[in-house]
C-alpha positions in Angstrom: -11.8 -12.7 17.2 -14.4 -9.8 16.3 -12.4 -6.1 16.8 -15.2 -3.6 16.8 -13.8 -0.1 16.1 -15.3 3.6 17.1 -14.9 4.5 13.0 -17.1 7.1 13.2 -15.3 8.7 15.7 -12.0 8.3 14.4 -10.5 11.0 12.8 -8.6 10.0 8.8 -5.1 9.7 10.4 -6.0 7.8 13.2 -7.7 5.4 10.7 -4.4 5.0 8.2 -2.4 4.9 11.3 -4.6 2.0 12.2 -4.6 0.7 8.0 -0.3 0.7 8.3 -0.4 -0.9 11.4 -2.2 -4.0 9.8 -0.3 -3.8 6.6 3.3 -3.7 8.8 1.6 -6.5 10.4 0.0 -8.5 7.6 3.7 -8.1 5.8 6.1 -9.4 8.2 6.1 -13.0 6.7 5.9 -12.7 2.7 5.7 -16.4 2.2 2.9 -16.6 3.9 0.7 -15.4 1.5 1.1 -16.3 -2.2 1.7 -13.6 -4.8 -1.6 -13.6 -7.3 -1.3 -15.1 -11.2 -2.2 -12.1 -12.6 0.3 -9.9 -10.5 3.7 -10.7 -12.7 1.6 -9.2 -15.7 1.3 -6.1 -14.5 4.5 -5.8 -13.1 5.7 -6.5 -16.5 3.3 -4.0 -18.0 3.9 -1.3 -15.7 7.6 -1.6 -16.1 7.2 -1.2 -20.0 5.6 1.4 -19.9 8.7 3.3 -17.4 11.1 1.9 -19.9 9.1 3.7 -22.7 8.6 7.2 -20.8 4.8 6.3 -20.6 4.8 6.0 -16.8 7.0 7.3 -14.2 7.1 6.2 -10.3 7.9 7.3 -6.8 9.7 5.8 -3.7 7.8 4.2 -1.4 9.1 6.5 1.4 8.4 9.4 -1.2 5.3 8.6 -2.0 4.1 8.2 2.3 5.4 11.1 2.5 3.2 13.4 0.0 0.4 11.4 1.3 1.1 12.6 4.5 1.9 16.0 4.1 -1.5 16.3 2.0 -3.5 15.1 5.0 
C-alpha cells in the first residue's frame, strides 16, 4: 500500500501528530521487531556516563512535554 501525504501543506504538529501515530502504532508488539547488536552498548555507555554525573536524562512524558510546549 502507497499512502501519499499533502506534506507540504501540513503544518509541523500535524506532521509529529502523524510521526507518534506510527510510532504508537509500530510499538504495540515489541517482539516483533528485534532490538539491534549494537543497541545494548550504548545503553551501557549512556548509563555510565549518568552514574558518573557526565550525563543526565529526562522522562519520557517530560521530555514530550518541553517538545511540545516549544512548538
Amino acid at each position: 500500500m502507497q499512502v501519499n501525504l499533502p506534506l507540504t501543506e501540513m503544518t509541523l504538529k500535524d506532521k509529529l501528530k502523524i510521526m507518534e501515530d506510527l510510532w504508537v502504532d509500530l510499538t504495540k508488539d515489541e517482539s516483533s521487531y528485534p532490538s539491534p547488536d549494537w543497541h545494548e552498548d550504548v545503553l551501557a555507555l549512556r548509563a555510565k556516563k549518568v552514574k558518573e554525573g557526565k550525563e543526565s536524562y529526562k522522562d519520557w512524558a517530560s521530555a514530550k512535554k518541553e517538545l511540545r510546549d516549544n512548538l
